[in-house]
C-alpha positions in Angstrom: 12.3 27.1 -7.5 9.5 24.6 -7.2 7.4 25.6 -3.8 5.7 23.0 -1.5 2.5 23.5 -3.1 3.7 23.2 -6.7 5.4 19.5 -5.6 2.4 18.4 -3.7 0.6 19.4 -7.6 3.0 17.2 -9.1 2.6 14.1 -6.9 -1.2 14.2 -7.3 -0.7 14.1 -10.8 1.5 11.0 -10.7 0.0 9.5 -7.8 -3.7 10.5 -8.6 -5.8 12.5 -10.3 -6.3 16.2 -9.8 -10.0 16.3 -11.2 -11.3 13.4 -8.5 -11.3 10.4 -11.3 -10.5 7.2 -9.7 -7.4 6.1 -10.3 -6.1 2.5 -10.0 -2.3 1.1 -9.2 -1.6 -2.5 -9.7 1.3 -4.0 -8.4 3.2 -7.7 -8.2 6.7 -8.6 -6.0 7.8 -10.9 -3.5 8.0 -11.6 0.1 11.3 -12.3 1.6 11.9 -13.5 5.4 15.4 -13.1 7.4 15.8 -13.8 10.5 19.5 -13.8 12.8 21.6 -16.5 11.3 18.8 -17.6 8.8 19.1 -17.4 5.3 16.8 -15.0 3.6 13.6 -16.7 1.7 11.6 -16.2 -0.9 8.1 -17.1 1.2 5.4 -15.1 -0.9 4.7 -13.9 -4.2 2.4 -10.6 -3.7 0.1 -9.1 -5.9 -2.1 -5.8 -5.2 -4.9 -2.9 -6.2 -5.4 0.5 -5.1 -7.7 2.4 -6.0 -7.8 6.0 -5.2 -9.9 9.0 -5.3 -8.5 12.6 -4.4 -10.6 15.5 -3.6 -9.9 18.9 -1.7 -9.9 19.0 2.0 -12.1 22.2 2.3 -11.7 23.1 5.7 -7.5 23.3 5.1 -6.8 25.4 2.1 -6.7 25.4 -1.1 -3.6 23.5 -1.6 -4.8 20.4 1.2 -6.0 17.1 -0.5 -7.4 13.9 1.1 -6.6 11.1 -0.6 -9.7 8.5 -0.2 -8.4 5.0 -1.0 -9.3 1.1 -0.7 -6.4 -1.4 -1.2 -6.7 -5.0 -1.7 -3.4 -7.8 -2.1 -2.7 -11.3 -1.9 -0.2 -13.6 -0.6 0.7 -15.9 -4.1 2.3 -19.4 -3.8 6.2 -17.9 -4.7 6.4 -20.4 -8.0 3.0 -20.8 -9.5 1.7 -17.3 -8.5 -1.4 -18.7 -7.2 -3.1 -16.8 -4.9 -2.6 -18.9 -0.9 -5.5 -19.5 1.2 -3.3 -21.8 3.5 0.5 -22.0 4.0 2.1 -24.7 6.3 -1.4 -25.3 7.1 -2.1 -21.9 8.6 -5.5 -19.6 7.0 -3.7 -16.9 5.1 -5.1 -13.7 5.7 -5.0 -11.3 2.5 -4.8 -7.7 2.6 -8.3 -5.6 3.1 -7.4 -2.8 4.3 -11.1 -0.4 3.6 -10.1 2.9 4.1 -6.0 3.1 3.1 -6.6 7.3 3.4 -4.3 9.8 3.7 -4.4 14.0 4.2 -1.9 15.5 2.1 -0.4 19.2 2.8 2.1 20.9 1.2 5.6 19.8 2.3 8.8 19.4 0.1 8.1 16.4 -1.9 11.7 14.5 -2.5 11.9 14.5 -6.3 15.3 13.2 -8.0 15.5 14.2 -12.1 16.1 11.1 -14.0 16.8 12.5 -17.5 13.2 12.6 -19.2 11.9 11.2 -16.1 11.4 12.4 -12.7 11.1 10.0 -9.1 9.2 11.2 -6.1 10.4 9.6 -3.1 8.3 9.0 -0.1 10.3 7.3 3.0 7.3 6.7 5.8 9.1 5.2 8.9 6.2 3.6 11.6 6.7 3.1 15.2 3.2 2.9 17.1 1.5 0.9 19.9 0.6 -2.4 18.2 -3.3 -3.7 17.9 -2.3 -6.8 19.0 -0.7 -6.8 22.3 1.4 -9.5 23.1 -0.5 -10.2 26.6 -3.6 -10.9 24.3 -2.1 -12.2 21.3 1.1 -14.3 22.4 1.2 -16.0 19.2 0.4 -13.8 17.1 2.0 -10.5 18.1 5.8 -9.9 17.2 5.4 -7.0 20.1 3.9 -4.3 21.7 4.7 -1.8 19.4 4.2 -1.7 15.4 7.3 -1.3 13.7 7.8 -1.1 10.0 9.7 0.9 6.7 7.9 2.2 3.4 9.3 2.7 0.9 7.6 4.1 -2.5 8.8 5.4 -5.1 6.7 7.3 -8.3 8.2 7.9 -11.5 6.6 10.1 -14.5 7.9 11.4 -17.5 9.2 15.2 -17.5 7.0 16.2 -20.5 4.0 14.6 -19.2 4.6 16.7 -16.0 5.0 20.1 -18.3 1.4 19.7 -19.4 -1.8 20.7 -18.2 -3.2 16.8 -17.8 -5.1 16.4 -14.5 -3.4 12.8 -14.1 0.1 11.6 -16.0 1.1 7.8 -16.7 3.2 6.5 -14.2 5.2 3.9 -12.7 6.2 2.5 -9.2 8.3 0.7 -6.9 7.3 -0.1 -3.3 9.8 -2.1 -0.1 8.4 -2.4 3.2 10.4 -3.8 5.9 7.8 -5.8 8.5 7.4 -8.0 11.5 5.8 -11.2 11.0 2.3 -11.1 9.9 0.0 -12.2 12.6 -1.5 -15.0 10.5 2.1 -16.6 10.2 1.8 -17.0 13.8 5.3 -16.5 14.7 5.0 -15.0 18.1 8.1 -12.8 19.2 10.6 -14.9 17.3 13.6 -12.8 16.0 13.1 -11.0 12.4 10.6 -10.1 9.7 9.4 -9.7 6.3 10.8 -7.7 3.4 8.4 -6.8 0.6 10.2 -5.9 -2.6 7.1 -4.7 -5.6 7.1 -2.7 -9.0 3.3 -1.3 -10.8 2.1 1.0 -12.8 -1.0 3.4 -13.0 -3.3 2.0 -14.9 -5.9 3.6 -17.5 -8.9 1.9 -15.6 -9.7 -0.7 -12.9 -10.8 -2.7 -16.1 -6.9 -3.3 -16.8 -6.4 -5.0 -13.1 -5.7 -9.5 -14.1 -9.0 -10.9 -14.8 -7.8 -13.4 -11.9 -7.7 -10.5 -10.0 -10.7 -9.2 -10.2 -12.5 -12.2 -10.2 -10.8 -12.7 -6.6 -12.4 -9.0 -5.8 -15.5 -9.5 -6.7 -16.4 -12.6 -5.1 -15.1 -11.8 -2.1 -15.3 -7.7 -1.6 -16.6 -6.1 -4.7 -16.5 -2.6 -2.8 -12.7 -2.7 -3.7 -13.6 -2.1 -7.6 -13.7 1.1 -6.3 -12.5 4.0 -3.8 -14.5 5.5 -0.9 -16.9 9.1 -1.8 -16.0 10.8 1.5 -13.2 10.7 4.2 -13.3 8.2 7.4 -11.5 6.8 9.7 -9.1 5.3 11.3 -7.2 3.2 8.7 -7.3 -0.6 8.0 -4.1 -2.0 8.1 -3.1 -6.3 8.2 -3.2 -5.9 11.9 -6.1 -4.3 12.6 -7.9 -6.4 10.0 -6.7 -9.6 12.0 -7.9 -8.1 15.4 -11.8 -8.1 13.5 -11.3 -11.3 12.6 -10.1 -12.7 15.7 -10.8 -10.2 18.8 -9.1 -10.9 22.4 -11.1 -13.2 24.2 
């Protein structure tokens, strides 16, 4: 029998790095719309980095980590794979979400044996009051309160796991169901976005597209890297859009 504790060990492992190296996931997927009595659509292409950092939380025990994170991605034209500044003559608004942190404590960590692989499952369900209220952001708010579905999933190899390795290759998958971003400026109209990515764990940030990180570092070089100490609250699309364009 594997105990909380033990799990949350193994997900740092896959998802991290129990010794505080940074580690970095890249990803690439699509963006699908539907709507009622719409067909679905490929809108987006979507390409991303996270880069991560886990330490101890000392003031929970010995088995509580915070997981300090940055986490950059960009909407792609969905057939050359160009990253979008505009679409249908809108500003696209990239993902810069600076922190993406999380406090981990023990808990049962879903984990489904594959044969010589293992999957951890992590199902993360969101229902909150939304930063953009509809009364200040009629055309830009799909309501008053945030709704969305993640879903990730991390794979690792068995004998990788049996070791004593502070961090183990792995891979990913990642689908989150969504309203409308805000830049699409679709108001309260009837459906939402469906993000369907796969990535890997990378052996460095150096292994990111050079396209990539050329976009990074002439924009926010910061996200070459994660954050040295805890803050908060969290960036997400939606509060990034709020900084950008605060309620009059």
């Amino acid at each position: 029998m594997t105990t909380p504790a033990e799990l949350l060990r193994l997900l740092a492992r896959t998802r991290a790095s129990l010794d505080g190296e940074e580690v970095t996931y890249w990803w690439s997927g699509d963006v699908y719309s539907w709507a009622p009595d719409q067909p679905y659509q490929r809108l987006f292409g979507f390409e991303g980095v996270n880069v991560a950092r886990l330490v101890q939380d000392a003031g929970a025990g010995p088995d509580a980590f915070q997981l300090l994170t940055r986490e950059a991605a960009f909407y792609l034209d969905p057939l050359t794979r160009e990253i979008l500044e505009t679409w249908q003559d809108l500003p696209v608004v990239h993902v810069w979400n600076d922190p993406a942190n999380q406090k981990w404590r023990p808990f049962p960590v879903p984990m489904t044996e594959l044969g010589a692989q293992v999957c951890f499952s992590l199902e993360i369900p969101l229902a909150y009051p939304s930063p953009l209220p509809v009364a200040q952001y009629p055309v830009h708010s799909s309501g008053d309160t945030y709704r969305a579905l993640e879903l990730f999933q991390f794979f690792a190899d068995r004998a990788d796991l049996a070791g004593d390795a502070p961090s183990v290759p792995a891979t990913m998958s990642w689908t989150r169901m969504s309203p409308w971003l805000p830049w699409m400026a679709r108001g309260q109209a009837p459906g939402g976005l469906a993000f369907h990515c796969r990535g890997r764990k990378l052996g460095s940030y150096a292994e990111v597209p050079e396209r990539t990180r050329a976009y990074i570092a002439d924009r926010h070089p910061e996200f070459a890297h994660a954050p040295e100490r805890w803050s908060e609250p969290n960036e997400t699309s939606w509060t990034y859009f709020r900084k950008l364009n605060p309620p009059a």
